[in-house]
N, C-alpha and C positions, 0 to 999 in steps of 0.2 A: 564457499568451502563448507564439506557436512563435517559434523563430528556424533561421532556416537551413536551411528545408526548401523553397526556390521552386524548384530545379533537381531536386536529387533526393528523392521525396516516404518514401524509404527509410533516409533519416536526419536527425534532429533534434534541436533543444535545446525544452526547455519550460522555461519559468520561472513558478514554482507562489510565487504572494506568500501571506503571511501564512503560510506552512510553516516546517517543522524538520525535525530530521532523525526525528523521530517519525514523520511521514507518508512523507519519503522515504524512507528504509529498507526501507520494507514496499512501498513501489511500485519498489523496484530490485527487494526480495528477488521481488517477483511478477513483473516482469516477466523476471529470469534463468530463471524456469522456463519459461518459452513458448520452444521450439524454435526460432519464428521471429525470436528474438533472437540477434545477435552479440555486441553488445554494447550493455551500460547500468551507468550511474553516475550518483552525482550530485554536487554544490559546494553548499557556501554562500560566495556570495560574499567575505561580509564578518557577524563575529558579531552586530554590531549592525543589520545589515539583516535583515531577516522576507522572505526568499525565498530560496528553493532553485532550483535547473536544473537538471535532469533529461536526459543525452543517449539517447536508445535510436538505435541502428542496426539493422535489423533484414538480413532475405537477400533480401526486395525488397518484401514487402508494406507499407504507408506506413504509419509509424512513429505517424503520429494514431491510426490505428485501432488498434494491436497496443496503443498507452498506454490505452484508450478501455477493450480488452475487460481490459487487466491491473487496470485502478481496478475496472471488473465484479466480476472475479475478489475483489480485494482488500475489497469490497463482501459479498459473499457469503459469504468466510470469517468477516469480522466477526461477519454475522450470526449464523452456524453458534457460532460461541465465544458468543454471546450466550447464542443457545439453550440451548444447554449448559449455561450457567453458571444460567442462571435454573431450569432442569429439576433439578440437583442443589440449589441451592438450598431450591428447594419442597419437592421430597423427604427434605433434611435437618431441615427442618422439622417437618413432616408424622411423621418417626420416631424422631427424636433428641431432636429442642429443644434446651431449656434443659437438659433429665436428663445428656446427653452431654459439656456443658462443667465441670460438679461444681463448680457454685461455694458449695455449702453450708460 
């Protein structure tokens, strides 16, 4: 859900339910790295509530889309660490095993 973007479509709040700061975190930390950010942070209202807000302001491109391509963004690195994780896995597999941990 947005709030507060009907005048200027350059800055906003989102409010992301059933989140924590696990997911925010990494959609602040992704979206600090995009130039066309001034500024982003986020709240949880209250501990016992399951929703986060999210502000981005950006330098004038509207803030939906710049959240839109940073979740992309945050999308793609996961997958990248996946890759990864499963390519060394195989391969530790594949030439170590069992032999590598010495549990005799």
């Amino acid at each position: 859900m947005e709030h507060g973007a009907f005048g200027d479509q350059s800055n906003a709040t989102f409010s992301l339910t059933e989140e924590d700061h696990t997911l925010a975190n990494a959609v602040r930390f992704t979206l600090n790295q995009d130039p066309r950010v001034t500024f982003c942070g986020y709240s949880i209202p209250h501990p016992s509530d399951a929703r986060v807000n999210v502000r981005v302001q950006t330098t004038g491109d509207p803030a939906r889309e710049v959240l839109k391509d940073a979740c992309q963004d945050l999308m793609l690195m996961c997958q990248h660490v996946r890759s990864t994780f499963d390519k060394v896995v195989v391969d530790f597999r594949a030439n170590e095993g069992v032999r590598a941990m010495n549990i005799d």
